[in-house]
Structure formats: structure tokens, C-alpha cells
C-alpha positions as CSV (number, residue, x, y, z in Angstrom):
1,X,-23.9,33.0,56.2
2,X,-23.5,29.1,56.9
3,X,-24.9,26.7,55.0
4,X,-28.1,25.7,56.7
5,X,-28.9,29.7,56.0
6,X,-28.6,29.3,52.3
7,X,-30.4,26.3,52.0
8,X,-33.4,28.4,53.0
9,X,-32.6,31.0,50.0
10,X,-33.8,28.2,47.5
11,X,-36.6,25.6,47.0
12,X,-34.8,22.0,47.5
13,X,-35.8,19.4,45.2
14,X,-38.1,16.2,46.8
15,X,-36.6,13.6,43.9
16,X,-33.2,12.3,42.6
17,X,-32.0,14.6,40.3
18,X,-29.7,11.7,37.9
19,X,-26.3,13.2,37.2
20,X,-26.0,11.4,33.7
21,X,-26.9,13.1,30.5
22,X,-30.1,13.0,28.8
23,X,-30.8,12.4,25.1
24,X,-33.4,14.8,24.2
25,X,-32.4,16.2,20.9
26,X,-34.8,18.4,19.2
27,X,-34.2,19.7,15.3
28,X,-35.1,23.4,15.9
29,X,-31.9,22.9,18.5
30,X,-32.2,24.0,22.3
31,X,-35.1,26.0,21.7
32,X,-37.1,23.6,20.4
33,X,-36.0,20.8,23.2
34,X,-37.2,23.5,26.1
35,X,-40.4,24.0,24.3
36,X,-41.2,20.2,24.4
37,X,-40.2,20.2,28.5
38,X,-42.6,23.1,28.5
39,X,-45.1,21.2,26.8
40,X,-44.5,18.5,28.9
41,X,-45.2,20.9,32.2
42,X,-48.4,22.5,30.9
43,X,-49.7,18.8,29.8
44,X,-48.9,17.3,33.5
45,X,-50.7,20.3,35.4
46,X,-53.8,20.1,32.7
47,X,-54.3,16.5,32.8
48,X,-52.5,15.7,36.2
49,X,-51.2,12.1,34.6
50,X,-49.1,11.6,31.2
51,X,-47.9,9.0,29.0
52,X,-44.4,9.9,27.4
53,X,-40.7,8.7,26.9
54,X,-38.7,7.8,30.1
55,X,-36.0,10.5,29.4
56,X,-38.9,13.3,28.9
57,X,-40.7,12.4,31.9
58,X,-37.0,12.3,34.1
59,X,-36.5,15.8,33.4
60,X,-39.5,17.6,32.6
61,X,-40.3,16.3,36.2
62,X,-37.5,18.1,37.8
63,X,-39.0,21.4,36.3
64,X,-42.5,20.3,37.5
65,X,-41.0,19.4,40.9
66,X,-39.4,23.4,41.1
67,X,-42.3,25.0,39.5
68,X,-44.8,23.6,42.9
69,X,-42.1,24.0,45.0
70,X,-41.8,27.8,44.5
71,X,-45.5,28.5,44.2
72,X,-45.9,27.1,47.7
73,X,-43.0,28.9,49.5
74,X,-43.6,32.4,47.9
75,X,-47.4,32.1,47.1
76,X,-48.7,34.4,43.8
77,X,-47.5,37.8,44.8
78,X,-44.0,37.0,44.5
79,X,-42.9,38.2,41.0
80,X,-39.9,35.5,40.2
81,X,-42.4,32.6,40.8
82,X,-45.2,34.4,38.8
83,X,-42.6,35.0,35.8
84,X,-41.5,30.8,36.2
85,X,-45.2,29.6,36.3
86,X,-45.9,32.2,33.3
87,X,-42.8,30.5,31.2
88,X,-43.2,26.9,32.2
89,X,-47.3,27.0,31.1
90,X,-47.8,27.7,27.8
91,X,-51.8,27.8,28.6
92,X,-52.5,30.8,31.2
93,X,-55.6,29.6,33.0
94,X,-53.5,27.0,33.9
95,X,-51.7,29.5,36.6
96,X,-54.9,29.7,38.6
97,X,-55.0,25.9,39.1
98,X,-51.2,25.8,40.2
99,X,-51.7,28.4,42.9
100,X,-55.4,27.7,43.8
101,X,-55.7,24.0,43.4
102,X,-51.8,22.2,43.5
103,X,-50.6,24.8,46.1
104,X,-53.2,23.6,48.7
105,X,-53.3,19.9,48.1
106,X,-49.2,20.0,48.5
107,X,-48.6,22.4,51.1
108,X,-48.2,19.9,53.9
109,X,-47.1,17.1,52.0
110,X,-44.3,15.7,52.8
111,X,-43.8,14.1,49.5
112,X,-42.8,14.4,46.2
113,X,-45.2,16.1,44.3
114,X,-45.2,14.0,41.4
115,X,-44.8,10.6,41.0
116,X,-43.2,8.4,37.8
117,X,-43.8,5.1,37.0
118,X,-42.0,2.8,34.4
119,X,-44.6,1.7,31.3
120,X,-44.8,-1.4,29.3
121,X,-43.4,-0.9,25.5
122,X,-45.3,-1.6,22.2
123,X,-43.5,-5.0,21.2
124,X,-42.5,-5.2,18.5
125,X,-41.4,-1.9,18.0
126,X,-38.4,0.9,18.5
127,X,-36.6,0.1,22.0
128,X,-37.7,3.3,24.1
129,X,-38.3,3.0,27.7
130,X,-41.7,4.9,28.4
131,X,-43.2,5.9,31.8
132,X,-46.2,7.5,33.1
133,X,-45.5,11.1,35.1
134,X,-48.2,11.9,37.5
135,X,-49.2,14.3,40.1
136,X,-49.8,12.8,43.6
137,X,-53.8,13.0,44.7
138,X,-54.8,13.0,40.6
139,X,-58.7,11.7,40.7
140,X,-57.3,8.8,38.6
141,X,-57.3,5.3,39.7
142,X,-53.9,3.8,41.1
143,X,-51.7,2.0,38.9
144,X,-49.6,0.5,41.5
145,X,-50.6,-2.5,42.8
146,X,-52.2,-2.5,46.6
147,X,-50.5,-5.1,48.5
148,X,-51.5,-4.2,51.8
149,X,-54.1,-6.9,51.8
150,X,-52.2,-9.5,50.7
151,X,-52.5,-12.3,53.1
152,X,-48.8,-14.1,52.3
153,X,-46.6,-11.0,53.2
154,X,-45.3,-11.6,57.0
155,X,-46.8,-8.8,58.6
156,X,-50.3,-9.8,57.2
157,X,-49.5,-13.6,58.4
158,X,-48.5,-12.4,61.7
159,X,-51.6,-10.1,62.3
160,X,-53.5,-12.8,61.1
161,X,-52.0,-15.3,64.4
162,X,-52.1,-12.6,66.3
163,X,-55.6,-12.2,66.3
164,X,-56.6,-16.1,66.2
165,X,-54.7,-16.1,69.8
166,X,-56.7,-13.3,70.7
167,X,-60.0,-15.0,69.7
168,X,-58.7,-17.9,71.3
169,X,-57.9,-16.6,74.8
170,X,-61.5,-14.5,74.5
171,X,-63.1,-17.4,73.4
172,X,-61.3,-19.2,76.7
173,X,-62.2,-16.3,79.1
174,X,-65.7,-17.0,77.4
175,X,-66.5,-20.6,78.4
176,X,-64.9,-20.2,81.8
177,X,-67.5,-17.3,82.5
178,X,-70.3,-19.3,81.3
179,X,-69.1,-22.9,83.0
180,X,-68.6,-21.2,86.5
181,X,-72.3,-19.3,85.7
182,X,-74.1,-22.5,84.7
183,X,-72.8,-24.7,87.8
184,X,-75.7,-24.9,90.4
185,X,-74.6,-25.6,94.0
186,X,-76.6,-28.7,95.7
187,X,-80.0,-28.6,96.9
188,X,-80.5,-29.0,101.3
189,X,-81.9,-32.6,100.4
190,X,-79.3,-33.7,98.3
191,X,-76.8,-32.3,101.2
192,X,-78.9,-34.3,103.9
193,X,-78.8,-37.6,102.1
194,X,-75.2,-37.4,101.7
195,X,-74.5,-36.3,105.7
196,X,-77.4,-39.0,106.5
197,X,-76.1,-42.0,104.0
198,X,-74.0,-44.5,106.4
199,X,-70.6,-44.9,106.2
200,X,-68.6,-48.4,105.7
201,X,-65.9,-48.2,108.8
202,X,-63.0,-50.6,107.8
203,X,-63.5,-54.1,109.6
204,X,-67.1,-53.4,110.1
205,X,-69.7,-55.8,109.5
206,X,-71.6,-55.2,106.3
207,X,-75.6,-55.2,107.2
């Protein structure tokens, strides 16, 4: 088996998984630190958008990432991924929203499922970076800033001249039209008079 074959064996990751260690010590010991990551899941399917410590979010997300990931490749009637989703959510009903709810707004995303964004500190205070961790499509508003309207980036100023010459040369095409509409050709008389009004022959006598 090559390995394109056992890539397929296993759900890959849509995020940066960072190499460097994590500080997440916990006084009951290991236990107690995987308890808080599965707090951490449970919280982000409930409420779809969380406030915590950078280092939380970073690799609670990971397990969130895997946890989606496997509900949409093997569906609810694959016992592994029921035993994960039963272990990762501490609340139950919460099971029915991952496979009925998360599993159909993801399953042709090509995205990350979740999304984390840094968060301002309280000042003054203890220096701890905090982030928000959210899942994509939450009914929340953006937090991110929409800068697809704004008129000073370069492909907004070049749209913008791109359509002034367009108005321009429809504007052109425009006046043409209605110039070459508007002209009226010369009436008979005004024809006759000019065929009838006398012509001065060079070194002719002026009457």
C-alpha cells in the first residue's frame, strides 16, 4: 500500500497543527488538562463561538477540527466516530447537532471548519494572549473586518476607472446616436436657392 492509499485510512487535518509545546498545566494532572480540552469541545459545538486563552483555543481546535472531520467521512453508524463524539462531548444532545446540523453545513466545504481569531487583552492585567475559536457559518456577526468595499485598495480603484471609461465610451456612443438622429437634411427650397444663387466667376464684373 503506497502512500496516497493510507492517506485515505485517516481524516487529514484542514489547519496548522504547531510543532512547539503547549503550556496547559492542570492540578489534577493529565486528567484534569483533557477534561478542560473536553470542555473546551462541548462549549464550541453548544455555542458555536468562544472566548478563551490562546494556547486552549490552539489545541482544543485540533480535536474539534478531527471530531467534524470523522463525523463527515463515516457518518453516525460508524462505531469509532460514535465512541470519539461520545468522549469529546460531555453534554449528549450535543451528538445530534454534530451529525445533523455541523455534518451538513461542512460537507462540501472546502475549509477549515473552525476559525480562530487573536483577542484584545484586559490592560492592565496578567500577559496572556486570548483568542476567539469559532465555527464557520455560526449565526453570529463577523468580527473581521469587510474590506471588500473599500474604495483605496487597487482592485477597488481599478474597477472604479474601469467603469468611468465604460460610462465614458457609452456616454460617447450616446451623443453620436442622438447628434446623427437630430440632424435634418435640407428642405427642396433651401436646395433651389443654393443651385439658383449666382456665382462670382474670377475677373467678372460685379453687378
Amino acid at each position: 500500500m503506497n502512500q496516497a492509499d493510507v492517506s485515505k485510512l485517516i481524516s487529514q487535518l484542514r489547519i496548522a497543527v504547531r510543532p512547539n509545546k503547549r503550556h496547559l498545566k492542570n492540578a489534577d494532572g493529565p486528567e484534569g488538562r483533557l477534561l478542560k480540552l473536553r470542555k473546551t469541545v462541548t462549549a464550541l459545538v453548544k455555542h458555536e463561538r468562544i472566548e478563551l486563552f490562546y494556547n486552549r483555543a490552539d489545541e482544543a481546535r485540533g480535536y474539534a477540527e478531527l471530531l467534524i472531520s470523522n463525523a463527515i467521512r463515516y457518518g453516525d453508524r460508524h462505531k469509532a466516530t460514535m465512541d470519539l463524539a461520545d468522549y469529546w462531548l460531555l453534554e449528549k444532545q450535543l451528538v445530534h447537532k454534530l451529525f445533523k446540523v455541523l455534518v451538513p453545513r461542512f460537507e462540501n466545504s472546502n475549509l477549515s471548519y473552525t476559525r480562530m481569531l487573536k483577542a484584545p487583552r484586559e490592560y492592565p492585567g496578567i500577559y496572556y494572549k486570548k483568542s476567539v475559536l469559532e465555527l464557520r457559518g455560526n449565526p453570529f456577526p463577523v468580527l473581521t473586518p469587510d474590506n471588500s468595499q473599500n474604495r483605496n485598495l487597487l482592485h477597488n480603484v481599478l474597477l472604479d476607472e474601469a467603469r468611468k471609461e465604460f460610462r465614458r465610451e457609452k456616454l460617447a456612443i450616446m451623443a453620436n446616436k442622438l447628434a446623427a438622429e437630430t440632424a435634418t437634411p435640407p428642405s427642396p427650397i433651401e436646395v433651389a436657392k443654393t443651385v439658383n444663387q449666382p456665382q462670382n466667376i474670377e475677373g467678372a464684373p460685379k453687378v
